[in-house]
DRENDOVEX-20361 format. One record per residue: x negated, y, z negated of N, C-alpha, C in turn; residue in one letter. Coordinates in steps of 0.1 Angstrom, whole numbers, plus 2048, in hexadecimal, padded with zeros to 3 digits. Atoms other than C-alpha are relative to their C-alpha. Example, Ala and Ser with C-alpha at 12.3 -4.5 7.8 and 13.67 -1.06 7.14 Angstrom:
2
   n.px   n.py   n.pz   ca.px   ca.py   ca.pz   c.px   c.py   c.pz   fiza
    7F7    7F4    800     785     7D3     7B2    7F7    80C    800      A
    809    7F5    800     777     7F5     7B9    808    80B    7F8      S
//
This chain:
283
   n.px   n.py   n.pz   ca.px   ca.py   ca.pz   c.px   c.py   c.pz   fiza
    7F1    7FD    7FE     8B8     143     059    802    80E    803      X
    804    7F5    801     8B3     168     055    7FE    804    80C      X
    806    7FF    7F1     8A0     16C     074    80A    7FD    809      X
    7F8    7FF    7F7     8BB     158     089    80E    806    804      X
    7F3    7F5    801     8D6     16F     07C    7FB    80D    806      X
    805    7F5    7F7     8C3     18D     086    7FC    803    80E      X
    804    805    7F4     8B9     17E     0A5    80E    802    80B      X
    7F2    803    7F9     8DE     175     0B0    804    810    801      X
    7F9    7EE    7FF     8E9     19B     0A3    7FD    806    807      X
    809    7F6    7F6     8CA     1AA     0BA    808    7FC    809      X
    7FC    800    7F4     8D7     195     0D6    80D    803    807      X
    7F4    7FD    801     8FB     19F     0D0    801    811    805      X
    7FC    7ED    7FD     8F5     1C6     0CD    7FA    803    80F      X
    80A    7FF    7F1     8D9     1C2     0EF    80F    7FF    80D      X
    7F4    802    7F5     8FA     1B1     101    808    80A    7FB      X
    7F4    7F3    802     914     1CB     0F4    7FB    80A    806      X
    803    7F6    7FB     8FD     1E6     0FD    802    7FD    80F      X
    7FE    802    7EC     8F5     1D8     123    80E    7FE    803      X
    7F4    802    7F7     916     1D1     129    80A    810    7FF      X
    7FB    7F5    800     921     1F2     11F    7FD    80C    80B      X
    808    801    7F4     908     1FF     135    806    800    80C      X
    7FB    803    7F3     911     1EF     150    812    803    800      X
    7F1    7FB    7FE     937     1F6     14B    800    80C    806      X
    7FF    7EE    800     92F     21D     14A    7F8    802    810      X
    805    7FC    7F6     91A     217     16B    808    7FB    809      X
    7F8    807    7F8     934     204     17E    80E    80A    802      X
    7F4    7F4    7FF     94D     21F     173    7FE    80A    80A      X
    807    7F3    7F6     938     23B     182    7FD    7FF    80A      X
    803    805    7F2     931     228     19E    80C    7FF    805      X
    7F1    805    7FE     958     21F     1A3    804    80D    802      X
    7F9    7F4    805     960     243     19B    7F9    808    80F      X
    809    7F9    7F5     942     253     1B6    807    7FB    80F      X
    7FB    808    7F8     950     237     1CE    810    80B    805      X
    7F4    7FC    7FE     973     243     1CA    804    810    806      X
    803    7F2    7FA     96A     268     1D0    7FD    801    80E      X
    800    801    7F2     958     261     1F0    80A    7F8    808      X
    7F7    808    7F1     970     248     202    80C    80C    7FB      X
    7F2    7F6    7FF     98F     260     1F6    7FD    80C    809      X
    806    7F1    7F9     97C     282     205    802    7F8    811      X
    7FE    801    7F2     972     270     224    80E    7FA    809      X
    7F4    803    7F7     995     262     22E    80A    807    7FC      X
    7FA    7F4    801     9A5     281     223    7FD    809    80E      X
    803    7F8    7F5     991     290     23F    804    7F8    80F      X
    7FE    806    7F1     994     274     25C    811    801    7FD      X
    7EF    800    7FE     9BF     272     251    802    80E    802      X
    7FC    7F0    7F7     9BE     297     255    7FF    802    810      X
    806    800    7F6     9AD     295     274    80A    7F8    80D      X
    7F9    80E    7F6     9C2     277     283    812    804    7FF      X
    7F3    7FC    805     9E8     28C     276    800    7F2    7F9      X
    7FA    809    808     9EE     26D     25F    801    802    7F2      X
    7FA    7FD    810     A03     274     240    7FF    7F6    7FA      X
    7FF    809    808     9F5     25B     22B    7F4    803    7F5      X
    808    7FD    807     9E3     261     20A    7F6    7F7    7FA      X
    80E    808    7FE     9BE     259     205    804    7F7    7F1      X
    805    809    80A     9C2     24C     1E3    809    7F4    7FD      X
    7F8    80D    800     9E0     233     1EC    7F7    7FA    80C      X
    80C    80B    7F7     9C4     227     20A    7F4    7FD    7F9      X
    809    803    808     9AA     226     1EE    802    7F3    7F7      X
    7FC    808    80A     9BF     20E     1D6    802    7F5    80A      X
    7FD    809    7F7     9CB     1FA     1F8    7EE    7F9    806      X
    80E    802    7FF     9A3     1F7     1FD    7FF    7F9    7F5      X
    804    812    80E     99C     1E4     1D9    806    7F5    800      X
    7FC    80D    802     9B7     1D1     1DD    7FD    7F6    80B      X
    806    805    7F4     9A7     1C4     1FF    7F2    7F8    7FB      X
    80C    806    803     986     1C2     1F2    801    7F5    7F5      X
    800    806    807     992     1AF     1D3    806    7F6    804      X
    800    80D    7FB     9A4     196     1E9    7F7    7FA    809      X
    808    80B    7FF     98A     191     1FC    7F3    7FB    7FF      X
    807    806    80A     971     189     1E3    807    7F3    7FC      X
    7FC    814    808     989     16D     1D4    802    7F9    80E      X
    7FD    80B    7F5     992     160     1F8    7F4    7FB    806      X
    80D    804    7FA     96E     15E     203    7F9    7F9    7F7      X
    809    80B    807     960     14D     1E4    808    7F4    7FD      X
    7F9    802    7FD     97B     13C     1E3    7FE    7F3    813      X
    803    805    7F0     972     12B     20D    7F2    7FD    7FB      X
    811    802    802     94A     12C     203    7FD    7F9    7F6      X
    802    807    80B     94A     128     1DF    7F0    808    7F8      X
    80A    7F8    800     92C     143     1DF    7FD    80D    800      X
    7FE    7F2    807     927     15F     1CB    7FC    808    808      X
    805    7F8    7FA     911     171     1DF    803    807    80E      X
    7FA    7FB    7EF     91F     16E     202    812    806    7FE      X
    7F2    7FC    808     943     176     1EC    7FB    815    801      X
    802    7F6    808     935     195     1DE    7FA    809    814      X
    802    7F8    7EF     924     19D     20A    812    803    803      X
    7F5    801    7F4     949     19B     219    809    80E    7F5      X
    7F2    7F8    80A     95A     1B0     1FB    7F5    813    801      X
    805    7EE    7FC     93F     1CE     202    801    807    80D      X
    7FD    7FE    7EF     944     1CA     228    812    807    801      X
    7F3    7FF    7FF     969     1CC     221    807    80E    7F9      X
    800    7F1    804     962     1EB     210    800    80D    809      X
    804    7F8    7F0     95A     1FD     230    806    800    809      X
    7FA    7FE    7F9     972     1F1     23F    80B    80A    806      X
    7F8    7F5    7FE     98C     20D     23B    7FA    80A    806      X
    806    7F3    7FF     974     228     241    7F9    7FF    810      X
    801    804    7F7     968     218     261    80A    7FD    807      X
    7EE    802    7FC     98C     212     26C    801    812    804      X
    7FC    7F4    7FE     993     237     26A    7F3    809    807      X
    80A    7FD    7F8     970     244     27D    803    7FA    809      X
    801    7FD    7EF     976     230     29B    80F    801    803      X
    7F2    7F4    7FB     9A0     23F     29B    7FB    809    802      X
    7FF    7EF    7FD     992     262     296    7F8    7FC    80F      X
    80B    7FF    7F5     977     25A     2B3    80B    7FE    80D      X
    7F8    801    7F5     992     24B     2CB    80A    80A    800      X
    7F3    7F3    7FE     9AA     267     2C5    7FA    80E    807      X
    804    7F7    7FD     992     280     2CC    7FE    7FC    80F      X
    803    804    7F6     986     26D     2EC    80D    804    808      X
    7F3    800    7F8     9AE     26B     2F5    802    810    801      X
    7FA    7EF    7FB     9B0     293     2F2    7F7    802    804      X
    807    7FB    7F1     991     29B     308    805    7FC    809      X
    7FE    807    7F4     9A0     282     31F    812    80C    804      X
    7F5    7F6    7F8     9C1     29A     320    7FC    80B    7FF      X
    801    7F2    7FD     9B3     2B7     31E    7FF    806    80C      X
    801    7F9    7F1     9AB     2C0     342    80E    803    807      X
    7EF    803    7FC     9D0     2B5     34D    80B    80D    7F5      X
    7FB    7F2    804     9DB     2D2     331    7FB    809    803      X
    805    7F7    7FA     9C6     2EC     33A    805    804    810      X
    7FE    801    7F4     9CE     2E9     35E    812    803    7FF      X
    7F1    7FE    801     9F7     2E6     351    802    811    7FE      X
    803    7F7    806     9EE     302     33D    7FF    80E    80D      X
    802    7F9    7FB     9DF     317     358    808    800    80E      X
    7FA    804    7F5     9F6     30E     374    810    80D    7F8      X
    7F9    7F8    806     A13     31E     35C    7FC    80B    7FF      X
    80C    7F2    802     9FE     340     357    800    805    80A      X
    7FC    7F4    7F3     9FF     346     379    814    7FF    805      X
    7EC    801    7FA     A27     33D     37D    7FF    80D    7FB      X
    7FA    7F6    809     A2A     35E     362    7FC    7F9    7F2      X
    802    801    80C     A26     34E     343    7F7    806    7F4      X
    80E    7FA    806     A10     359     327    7F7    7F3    7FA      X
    808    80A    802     9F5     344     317    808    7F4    7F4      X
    7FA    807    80D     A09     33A     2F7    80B    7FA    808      X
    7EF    806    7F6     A2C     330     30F    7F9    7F2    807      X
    809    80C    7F8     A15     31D     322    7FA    7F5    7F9      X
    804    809    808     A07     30A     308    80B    7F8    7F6      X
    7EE    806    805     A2C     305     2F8    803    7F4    809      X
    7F7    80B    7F3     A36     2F7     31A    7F4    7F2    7FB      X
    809    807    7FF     A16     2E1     316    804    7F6    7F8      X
    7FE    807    80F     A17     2D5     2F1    812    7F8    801      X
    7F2    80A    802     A42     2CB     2F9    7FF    7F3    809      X
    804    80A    7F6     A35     2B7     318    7FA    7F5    7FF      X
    80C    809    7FF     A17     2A4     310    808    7FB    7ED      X
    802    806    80B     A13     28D     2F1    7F6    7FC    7F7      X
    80C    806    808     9F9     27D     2DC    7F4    80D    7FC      X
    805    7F5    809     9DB     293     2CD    801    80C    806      X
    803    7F4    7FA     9DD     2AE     2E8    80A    80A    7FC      X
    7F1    7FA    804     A03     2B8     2DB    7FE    806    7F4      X
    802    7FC    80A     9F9     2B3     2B7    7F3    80C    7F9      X
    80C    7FB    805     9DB     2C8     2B7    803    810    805      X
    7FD    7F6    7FA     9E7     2E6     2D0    812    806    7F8      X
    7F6    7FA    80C     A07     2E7     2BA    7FF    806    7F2      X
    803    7FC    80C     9F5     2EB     29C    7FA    811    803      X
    803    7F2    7FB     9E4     307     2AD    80A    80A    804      X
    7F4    7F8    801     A03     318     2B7    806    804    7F2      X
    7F9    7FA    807     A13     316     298    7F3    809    7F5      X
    809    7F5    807     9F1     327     288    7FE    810    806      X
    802    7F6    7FB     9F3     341     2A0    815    807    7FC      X
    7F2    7FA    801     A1B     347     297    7F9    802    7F1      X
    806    7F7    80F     A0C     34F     26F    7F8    803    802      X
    803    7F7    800     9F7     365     27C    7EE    7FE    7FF      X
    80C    805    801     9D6     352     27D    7F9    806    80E      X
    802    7F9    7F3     9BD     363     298    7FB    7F3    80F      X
    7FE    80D    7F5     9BE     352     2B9    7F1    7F9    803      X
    808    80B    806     99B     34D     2B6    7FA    7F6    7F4      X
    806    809    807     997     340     298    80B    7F6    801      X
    7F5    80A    7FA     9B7     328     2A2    7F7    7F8    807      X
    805    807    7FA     99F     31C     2BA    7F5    7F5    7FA      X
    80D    805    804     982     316     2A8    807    7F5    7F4      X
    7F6    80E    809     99A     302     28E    800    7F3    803      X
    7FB    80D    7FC     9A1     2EA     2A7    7F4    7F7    805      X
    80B    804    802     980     2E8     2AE    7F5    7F8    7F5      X
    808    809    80F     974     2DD     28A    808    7F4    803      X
    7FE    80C    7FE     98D     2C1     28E    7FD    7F8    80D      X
    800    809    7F0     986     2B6     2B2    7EF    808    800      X
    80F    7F8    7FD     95C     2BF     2B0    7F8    7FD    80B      X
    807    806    7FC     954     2B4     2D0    7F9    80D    80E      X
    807    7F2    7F8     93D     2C9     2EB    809    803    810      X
    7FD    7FE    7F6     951     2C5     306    811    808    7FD      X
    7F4    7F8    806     972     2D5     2F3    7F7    811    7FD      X
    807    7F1    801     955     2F2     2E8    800    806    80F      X
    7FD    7FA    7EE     954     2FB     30F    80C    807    7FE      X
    7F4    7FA    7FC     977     2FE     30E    803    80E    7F5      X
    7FE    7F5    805     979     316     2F0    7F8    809    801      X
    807    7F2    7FA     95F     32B     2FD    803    804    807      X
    7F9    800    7F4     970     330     31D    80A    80C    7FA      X
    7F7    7F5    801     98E     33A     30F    7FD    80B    7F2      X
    803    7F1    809     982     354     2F2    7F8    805    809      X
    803    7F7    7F7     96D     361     30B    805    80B    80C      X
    7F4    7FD    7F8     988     364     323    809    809    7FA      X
    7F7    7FB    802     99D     371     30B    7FA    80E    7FA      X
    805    7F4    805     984     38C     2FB    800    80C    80B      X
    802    7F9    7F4     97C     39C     31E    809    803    806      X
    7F2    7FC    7F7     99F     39A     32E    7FB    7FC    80E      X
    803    806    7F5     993     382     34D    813    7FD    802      X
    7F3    805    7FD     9AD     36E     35C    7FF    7F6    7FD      X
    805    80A    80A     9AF     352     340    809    7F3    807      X
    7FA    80A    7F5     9C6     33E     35C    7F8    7FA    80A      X
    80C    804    7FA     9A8     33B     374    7F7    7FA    7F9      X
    809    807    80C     993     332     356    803    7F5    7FF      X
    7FE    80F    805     9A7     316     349    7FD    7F9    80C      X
    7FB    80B    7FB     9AC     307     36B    7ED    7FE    807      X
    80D    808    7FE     985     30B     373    7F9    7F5    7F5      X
    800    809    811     97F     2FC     34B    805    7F2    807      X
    7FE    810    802     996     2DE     357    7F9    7FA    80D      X
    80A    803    7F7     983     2DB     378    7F8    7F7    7FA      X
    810    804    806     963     2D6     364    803    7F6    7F8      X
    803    80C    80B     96D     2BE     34B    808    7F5    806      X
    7FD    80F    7F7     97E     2A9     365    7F5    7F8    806      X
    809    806    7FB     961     2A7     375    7F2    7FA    7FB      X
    808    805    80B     94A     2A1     354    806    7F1    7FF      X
    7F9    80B    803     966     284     34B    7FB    7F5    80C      X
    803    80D    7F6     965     271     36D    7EF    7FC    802      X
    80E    804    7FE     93F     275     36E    7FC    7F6    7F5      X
    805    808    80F     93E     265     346    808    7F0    806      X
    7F7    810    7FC     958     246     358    7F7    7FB    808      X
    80E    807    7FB     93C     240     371    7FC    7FA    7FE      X
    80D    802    80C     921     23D     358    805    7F8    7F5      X
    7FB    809    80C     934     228     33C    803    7F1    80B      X
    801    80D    7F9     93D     211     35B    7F6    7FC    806      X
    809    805    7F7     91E     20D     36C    7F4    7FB    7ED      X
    806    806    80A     90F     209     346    804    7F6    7F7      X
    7F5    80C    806     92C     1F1     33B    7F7    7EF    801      X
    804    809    802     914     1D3     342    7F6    7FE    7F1      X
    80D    7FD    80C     8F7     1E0     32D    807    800    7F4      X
    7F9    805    80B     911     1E2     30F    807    7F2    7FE      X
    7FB    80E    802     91E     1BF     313    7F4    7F6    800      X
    80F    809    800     8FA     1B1     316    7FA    804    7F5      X
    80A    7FB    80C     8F0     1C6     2F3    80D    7F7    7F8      X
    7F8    808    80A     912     1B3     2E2    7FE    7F1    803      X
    802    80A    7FC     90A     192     2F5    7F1    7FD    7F4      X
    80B    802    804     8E5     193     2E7    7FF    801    7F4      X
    7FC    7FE    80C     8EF     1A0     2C6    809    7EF    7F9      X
    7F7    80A    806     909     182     2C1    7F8    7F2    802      X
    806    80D    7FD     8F4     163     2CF    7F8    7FD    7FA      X
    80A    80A    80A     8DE     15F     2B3    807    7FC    7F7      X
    7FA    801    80E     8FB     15F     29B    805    7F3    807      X
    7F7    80E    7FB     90D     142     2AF    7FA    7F5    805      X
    80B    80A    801     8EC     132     2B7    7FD    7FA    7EF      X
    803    802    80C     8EA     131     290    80D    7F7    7F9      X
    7F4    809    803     90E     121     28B    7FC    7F5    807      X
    803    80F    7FE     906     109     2A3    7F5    7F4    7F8      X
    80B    809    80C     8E7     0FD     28F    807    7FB    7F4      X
    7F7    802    80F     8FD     0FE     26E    807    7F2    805      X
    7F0    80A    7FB     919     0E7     282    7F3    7F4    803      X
    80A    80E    7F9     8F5     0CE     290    7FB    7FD    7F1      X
    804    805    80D     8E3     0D1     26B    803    809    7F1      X
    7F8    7F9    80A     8F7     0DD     250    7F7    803    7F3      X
    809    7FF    80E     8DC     0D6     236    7F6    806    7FD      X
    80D    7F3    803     8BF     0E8     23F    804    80D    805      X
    800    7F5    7FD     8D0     104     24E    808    809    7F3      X
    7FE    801    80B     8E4     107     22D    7FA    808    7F3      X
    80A    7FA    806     8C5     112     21D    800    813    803      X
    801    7EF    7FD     8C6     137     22A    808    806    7F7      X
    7F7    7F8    809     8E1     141     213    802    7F8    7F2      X
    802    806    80B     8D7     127     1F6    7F2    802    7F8      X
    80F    7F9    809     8B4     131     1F0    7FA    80F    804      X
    801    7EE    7FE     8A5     156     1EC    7F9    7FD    80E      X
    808    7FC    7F1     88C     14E     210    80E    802    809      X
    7F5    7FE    7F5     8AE     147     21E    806    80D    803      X
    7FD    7F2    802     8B6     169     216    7FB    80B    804      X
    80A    7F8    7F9     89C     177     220    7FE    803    812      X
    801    7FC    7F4     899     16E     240    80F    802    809      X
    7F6    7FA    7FE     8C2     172     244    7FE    80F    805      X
    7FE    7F3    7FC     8B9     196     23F    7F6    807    809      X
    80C    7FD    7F6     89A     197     256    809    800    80D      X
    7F9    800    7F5     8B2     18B     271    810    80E    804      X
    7F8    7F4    7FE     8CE     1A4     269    7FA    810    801      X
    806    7EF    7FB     8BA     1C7     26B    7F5    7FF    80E      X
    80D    803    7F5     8A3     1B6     289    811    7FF    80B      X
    7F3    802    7F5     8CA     1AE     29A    804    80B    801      X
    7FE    7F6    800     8D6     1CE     28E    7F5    80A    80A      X
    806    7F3    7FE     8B6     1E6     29A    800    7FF    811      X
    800    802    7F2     8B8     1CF     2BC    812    807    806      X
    7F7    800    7F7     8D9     1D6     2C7    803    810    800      X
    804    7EE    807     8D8     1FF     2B8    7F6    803    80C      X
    80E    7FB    7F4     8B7     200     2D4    809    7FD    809      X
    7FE    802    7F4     8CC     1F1     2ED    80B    80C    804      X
    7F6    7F7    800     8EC     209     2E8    7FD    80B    800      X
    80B    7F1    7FE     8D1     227     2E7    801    801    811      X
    808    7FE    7F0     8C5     21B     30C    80A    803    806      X
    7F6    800    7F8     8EA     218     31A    80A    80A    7FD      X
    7F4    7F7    802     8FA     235     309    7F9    80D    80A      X
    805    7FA    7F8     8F3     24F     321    807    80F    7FE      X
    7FC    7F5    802     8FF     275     31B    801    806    809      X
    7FD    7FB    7F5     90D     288     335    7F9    80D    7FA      X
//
């Protein structure tokens, strides 16, 4: 009797401890969690002007992930594939705001030539560089406005015009914007004619752009043939499910099924990664 009293108390204090344990690691992991997704969408909503704070997109994130955990076990009825969709769904914010910053940035190389050229076309009317960039930034819209106005008003408090540049450069980091602020601090240290400059600058990145439209169109098959090839095992795999529901079943009911689930997802993944290598082409 003795013994199964001490027995039960060991197995009592063993589970109070592990679960304590694991509370304090779940915290610290919740807690590490919450650090990095707050930092990094602090930096992409800086980057993108959107006045929205990271840790009301942090809380709008659990409550996502925690619906859908209950709506996916919930449809399946399966812990495990419950617990896959609710860590996918974790990602999803932070992946959301990587490919805005990426298309925003794409959309201000694509106007930059067309300012530069506004830019230097004013400069020879009379204008000065900053007038000309006023006229620019009231004209134009989207990131080329937001980005050349921030620059203006850092050069009205007295910020130096190159490091103004190089600012806009940490948020916009791309090599074909570095061209352009070499150009003009170069231009501007020497005392060239920073109006010939820009409009050779937008020359050059006109003709970088239309050469990258080329090459994205003449490679546009080879990317529909790495998402075609990538998706036709997964819908070759539904169709089986929909012809024998019982042995294919097994993949997500027994650990081999599991296994070879994730044989097929980093063998899908590393195939279509090699194909998007061969067709990304770098000007």
């Amino acid at each position: 009797m003795m013994e199964s009293i001490l027995i039960a108390v060991f197995s009592a204090l063993s589970a109070g401890i592990m679960a304590y344990i694991g509370m304090r690691f779940f915290a610290q992991a919740g807690q590490k969690y919450q650090e990095n997704f707050t930092n990094q969408a602090r930096v992409h909503l800086a980057d993108l002007f959107l006045l929205i704070e990271p840790e009301k997109l942090f809380v709008l994130n659990t409550i996502m992930i925690i619906v859908t955990f209950i709506l996916s076990f919930i449809v399946f009825g399966n812990l495990v594939l419950s617990i896959i969709f609710s860590v996918l769904m974790g990602f999803v914010p932070q992946i959301t705001l990587k490919i805005l910053t990426k298309r925003r940035r794409q959309l201000f190389i694509s106007q930059l030539p067309d300012m530069l050229q506004s830019s230097s076309t004013a400069m020879k009317a009379g204008s000065s560089l900053n007038q000309a960039i006023e006229a620019v930034v009231s004209e134009e819209s989207g990131p080329i406005s937001q980005e050349f106005d921030l620059f203006l008003r850092e050069l009205r408090v007295g910020v130096d015009f190159n490091q103004a540049l190089d600012n806009i450069y940490v948020r916009v980091p791309l090599m074909d914007f570095k061209l352009v602020v070499s150009g003009m601090q170069i231009s501007k240290e020497i005392g060239g004619n920073l109006a010939e400059t820009l409009e050779r600058l937008a020359d050059t990145l006109r003709r970088k752009l239309e050469m990258e439209g080329k090459i994205d169109a003449l490679t546009s098959q080879g990317r529909a043939q790495g998402i075609v090839m990538t998706s036709l095992p997964l819908l070759l795999g539904y169709i089986l499910y929909l012809m024998e529901p019982e042995q294919m079943s097994l993949l997500w009911t027994q650990w081999y099924g599991w296994v070879v689930m994730a044989i097929v997802f980093f063998m899908e993944l590393a195939g279509y990664l090699v194909i998007r290598k061969i067709v990304n082409i770098d000007v």
